[in-house]
C-alpha positions in Angstrom: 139.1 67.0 158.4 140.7 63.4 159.7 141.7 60.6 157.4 138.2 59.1 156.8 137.1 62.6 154.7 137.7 60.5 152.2 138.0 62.0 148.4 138.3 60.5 145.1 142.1 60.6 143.5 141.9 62.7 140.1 138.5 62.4 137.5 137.9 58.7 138.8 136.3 56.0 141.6 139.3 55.5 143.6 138.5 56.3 147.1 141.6 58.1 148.8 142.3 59.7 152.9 143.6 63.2 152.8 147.2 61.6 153.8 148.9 58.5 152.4 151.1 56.9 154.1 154.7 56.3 152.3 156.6 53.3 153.0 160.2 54.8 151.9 161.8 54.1 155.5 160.0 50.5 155.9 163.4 48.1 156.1 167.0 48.8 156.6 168.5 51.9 155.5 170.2 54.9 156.6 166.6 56.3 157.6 164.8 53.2 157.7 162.9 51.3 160.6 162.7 47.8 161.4 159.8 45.1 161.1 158.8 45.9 164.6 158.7 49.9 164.4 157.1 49.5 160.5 154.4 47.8 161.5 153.7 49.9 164.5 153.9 52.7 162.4 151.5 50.8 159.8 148.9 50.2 162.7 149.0 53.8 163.8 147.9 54.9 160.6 145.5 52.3 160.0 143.9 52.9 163.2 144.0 56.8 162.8 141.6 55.3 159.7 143.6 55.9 156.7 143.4 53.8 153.6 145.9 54.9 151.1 149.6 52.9 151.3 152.6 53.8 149.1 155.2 51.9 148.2 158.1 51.3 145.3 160.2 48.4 144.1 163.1 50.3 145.0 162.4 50.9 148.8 165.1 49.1 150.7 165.6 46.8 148.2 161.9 45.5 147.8 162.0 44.8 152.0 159.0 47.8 152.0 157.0 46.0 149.1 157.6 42.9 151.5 156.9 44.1 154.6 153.6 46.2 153.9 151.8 42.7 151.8 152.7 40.9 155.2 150.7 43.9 157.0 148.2 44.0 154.8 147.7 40.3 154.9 148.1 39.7 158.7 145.8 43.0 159.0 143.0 41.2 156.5 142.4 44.8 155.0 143.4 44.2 151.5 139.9 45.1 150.0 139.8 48.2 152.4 143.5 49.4 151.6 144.4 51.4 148.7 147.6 49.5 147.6 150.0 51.8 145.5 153.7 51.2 144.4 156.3 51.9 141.5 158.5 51.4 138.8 161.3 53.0 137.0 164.2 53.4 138.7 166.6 50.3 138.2 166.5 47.1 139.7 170.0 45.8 138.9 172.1 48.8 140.3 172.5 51.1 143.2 171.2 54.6 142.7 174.6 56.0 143.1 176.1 53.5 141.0 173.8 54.0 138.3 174.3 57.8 138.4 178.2 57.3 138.1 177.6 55.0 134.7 178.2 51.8 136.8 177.1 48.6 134.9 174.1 47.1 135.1 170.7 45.5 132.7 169.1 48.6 131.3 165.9 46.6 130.9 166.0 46.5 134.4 165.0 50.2 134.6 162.9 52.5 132.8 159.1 52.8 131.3 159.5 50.7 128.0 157.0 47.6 127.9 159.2 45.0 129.0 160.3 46.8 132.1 156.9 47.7 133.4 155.6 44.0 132.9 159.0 43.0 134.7 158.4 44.9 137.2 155.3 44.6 137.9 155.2 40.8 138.2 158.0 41.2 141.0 156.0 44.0 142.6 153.0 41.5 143.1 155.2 38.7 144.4 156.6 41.0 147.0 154.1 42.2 148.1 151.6 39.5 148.0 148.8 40.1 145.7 147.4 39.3 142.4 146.4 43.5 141.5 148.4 47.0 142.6 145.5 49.8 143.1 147.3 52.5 141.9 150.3 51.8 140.2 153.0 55.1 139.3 155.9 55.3 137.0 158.1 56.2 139.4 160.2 58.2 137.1 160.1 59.2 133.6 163.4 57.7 131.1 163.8 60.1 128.7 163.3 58.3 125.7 160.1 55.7 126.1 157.1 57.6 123.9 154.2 58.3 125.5 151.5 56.4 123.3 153.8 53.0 124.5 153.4 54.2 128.1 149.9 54.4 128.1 149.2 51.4 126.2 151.3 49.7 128.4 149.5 50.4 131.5 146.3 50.5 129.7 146.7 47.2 129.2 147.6 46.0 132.6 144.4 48.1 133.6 142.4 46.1 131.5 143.9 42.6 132.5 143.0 43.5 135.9 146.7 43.5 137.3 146.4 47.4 138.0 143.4 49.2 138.7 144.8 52.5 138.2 147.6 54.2 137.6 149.8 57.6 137.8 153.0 59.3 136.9 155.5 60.9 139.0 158.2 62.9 138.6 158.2 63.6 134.9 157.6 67.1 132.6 154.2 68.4 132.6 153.6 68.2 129.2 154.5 64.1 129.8 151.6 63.9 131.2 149.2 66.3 129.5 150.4 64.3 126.2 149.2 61.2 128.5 145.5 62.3 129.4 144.9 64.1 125.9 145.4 60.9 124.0 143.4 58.8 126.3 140.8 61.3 126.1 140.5 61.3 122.9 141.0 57.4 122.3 138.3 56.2 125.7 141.1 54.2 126.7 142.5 54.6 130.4 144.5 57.8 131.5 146.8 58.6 134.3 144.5 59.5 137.6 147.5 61.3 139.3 150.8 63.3 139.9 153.2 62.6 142.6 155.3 65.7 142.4 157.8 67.2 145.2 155.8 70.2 146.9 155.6 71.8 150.1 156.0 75.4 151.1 159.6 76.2 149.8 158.8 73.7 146.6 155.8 75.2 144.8 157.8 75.5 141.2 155.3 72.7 140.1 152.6 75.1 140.1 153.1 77.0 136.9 152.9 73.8 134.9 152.1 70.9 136.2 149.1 71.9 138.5 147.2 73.5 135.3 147.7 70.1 133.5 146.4 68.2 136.2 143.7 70.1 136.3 143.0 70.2 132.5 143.4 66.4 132.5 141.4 65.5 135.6 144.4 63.9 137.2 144.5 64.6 141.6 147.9 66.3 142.7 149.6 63.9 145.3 152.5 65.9 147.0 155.3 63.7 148.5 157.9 65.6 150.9 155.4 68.3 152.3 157.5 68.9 154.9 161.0 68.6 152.6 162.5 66.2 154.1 162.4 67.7 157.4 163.1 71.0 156.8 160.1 72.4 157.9 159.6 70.3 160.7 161.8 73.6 162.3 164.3 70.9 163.9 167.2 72.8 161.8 168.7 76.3 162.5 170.1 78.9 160.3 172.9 79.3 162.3 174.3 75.8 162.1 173.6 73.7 159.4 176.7 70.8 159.9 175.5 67.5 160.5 172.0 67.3 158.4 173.1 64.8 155.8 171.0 65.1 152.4 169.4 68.6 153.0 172.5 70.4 153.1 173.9 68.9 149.9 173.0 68.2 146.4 170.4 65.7 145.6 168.9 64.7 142.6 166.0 67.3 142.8 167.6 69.7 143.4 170.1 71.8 146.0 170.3 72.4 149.7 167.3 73.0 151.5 169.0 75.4 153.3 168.9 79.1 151.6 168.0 82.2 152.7 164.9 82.2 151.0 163.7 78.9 152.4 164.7 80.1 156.3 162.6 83.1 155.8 159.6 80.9 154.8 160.0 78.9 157.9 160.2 82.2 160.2 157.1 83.2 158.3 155.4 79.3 159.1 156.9 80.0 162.5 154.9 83.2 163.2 151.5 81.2 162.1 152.9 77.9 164.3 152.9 80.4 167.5 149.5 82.1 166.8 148.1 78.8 166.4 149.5 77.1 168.8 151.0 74.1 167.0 154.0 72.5 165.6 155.3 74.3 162.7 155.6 70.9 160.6 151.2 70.5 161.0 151.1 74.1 159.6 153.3 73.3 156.6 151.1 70.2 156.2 147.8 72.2 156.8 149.2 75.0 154.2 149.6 72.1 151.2 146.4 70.2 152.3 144.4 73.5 151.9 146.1 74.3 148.3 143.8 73.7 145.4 144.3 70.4 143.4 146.1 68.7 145.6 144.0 65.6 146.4 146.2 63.5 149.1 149.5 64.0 150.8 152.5 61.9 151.1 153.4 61.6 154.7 156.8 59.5 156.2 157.9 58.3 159.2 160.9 56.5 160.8 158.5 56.2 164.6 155.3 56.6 165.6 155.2 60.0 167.3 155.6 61.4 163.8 152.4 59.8 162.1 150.5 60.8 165.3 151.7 64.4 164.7 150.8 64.5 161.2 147.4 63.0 161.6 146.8 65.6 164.0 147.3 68.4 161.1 144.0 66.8 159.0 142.1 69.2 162.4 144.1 72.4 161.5 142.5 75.5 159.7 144.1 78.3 159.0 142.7 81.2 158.8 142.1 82.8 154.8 145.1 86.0 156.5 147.0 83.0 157.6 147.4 81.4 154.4 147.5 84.0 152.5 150.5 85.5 154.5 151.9 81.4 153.6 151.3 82.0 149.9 152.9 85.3 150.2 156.1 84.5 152.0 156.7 81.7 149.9 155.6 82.7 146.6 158.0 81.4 143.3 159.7 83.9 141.0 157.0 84.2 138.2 157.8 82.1 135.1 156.9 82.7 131.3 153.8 80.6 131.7 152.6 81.9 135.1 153.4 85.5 133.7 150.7 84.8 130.8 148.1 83.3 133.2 148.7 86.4 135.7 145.5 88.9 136.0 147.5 91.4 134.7 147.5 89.7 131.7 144.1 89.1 131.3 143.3 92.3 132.5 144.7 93.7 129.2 142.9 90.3 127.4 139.6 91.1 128.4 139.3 95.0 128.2 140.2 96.1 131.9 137.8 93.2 133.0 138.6 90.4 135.9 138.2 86.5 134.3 138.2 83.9 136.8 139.3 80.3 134.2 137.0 77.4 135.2 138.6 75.4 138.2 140.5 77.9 139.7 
């Protein structure tokens, strides 16, 4: 594998590498990197032959949306490049603002009609285009129903501002709601999922991976590698100084429990026998899981895009993986407990059922 196995994103044409490159750390920031160091890590990717950039309205303020249509256009690759980018999240107050109650315009935020077309429009001045390829609700309110969701973005679809688009972040049954009524009215559906999932993140799988399936929609994992973690830069034994995994974020807690250090000895052990970093094995593990169709890769240099290119040649071995999947395996849940073979076992008289897909 290498970024020009191309594969098509969900049940539809859109022509997607194996990786995508996200554009959270394009522009100032904390973690962010400058025009200079973007772009090179743009042209590293673009020359490693990868197709598929991600982007939000929120990154750094809108300075990713700005930086990547300069690229783009300077790189005269817009009809080559899958162009993807978001909304949802507020426009008209910080994150941490916004999470305290702070002020701010709540139509500024959110997936109700005059949001999307809002943000949208400021999307495509940004970034210097007249259509978004792929365009994801970044987030799902709450509160906007479903059927004004999809008509919504059906609508931009069929105006020819978005080609596609995709939900991320939201419940599963969000989504299944989505793709059953556009099924059933021929009107466009979501394509994708953009969900958090990586080796010590796989809760997604007793929900929202059957959905996808069911609703032909690709699985597009962002943070394979969660958020560093895996890369095997931390230790167990001191933990101070590592910013957002060690405390709460809004996904959920540290990074750093017992159960996820023992998955990384475990990705370790496979890292040695196959003599590479542990962070390309963690990235080979989720590009070999069913479902998922590309990965979300970042980087703040170029060193790191070179590295995760370089897990697209990985393959584990079927006892490699399976000693991944076993290591890191979720607590069973109600719904994966009635999809277990056990189950069916007692189903279909002592037999073994395989469902279609799996």
């Amino acid at each position: 594998m290498n970024l020009t196995d191309f594969r098509t994103l969900g049940r539809s044409g859109l022509v997607v590498s194996p990786l995508a490159l996200g554009t959270m750390t394009f522009g100032p920031g904390e973690w962010g990197a400058d025009e200079a160091n973007s772009r090179a890590i743009f042209d590293a990717y673009r020359d490693a032959g990868g197709n598929f950039i991600d982007t939000s309205d929120i990154y750094s303020g809108g300075e990713s949306e700005r930086l990547v249509g300069r690229f783009i256009a300077d790189a005269g690759a817009r009809d080559e490049i899958v162009l993807a980018t978001k909304f949802g999240f507020n426009a008209s107050a910080s994150p941490l603002t916004a999470s305290q109650g702070g002020g701010g315009n709540p139509h500024a935020g959110g997936a109700g009609a005059k949001n999307i077309h809002r943000a949208l429009d400021a999307s495509l001045k940004r970034l210097g285009t007249d259509y978004i390829d792929l365009y994801w609700m970044h987030i799902w309110d709450g509160v906007t129903p479903v059927e004004e969701i999809l008509q919504t973005l059906g609508d931009l679809v069929r105006a020819g501002k978005i080609r596609y688009f995709g939900f991320s972040d939201m419940p599963a049954w969000v989504g299944c709601k989505a793709a059953t009524i556009a099924t059933e009215r021929r009107v466009p559906g979501p394509i994708a999922m953009q969900l958090e999932y990586s080796l010590v993140a796989r809760d997604v799988e007793a929900e929202h991976f059957p959905v996808a399936r069911e609703g032909g929609m690709g699985i597009m994992p962002w943070s394979p590698l969660a958020g560093g973690f895996l890369s095997g830069k931390y230790r167990r034994e001191d933990t101070s100084g590592t910013g957002r995994l060690s405390g709460a974020n809004p996904f959920g807690d540290s990074k750093f429990t017992d159960r996820n250090w023992d998955i990384l000895e475990a990705a370790q052990t496979v890292a040695a026998e196959v003599e590479r970093p542990v962070a390309q094995v963690a990235l080979a593990w989720t590009l070999a899981r069913p479902g998922v169709a590309s990965t979300l890769i970042g980087a703040s240099k170029v060193s790191q895009i070179e590295s995760n290119v370089a897990a697209t040649g990985l393959r584990l071995s079927d006892e490699q993986l399976a000693r991944l999947d076993e290591a890191s395996a979720p607590a069973p849940t109600f719904s994966t407990v009635l999809t277990s073979p056990d189950i069916r076992r007692m189903v279909f008289g002592g037999r073994a059922v395989t469902g279609w897909g799996e």
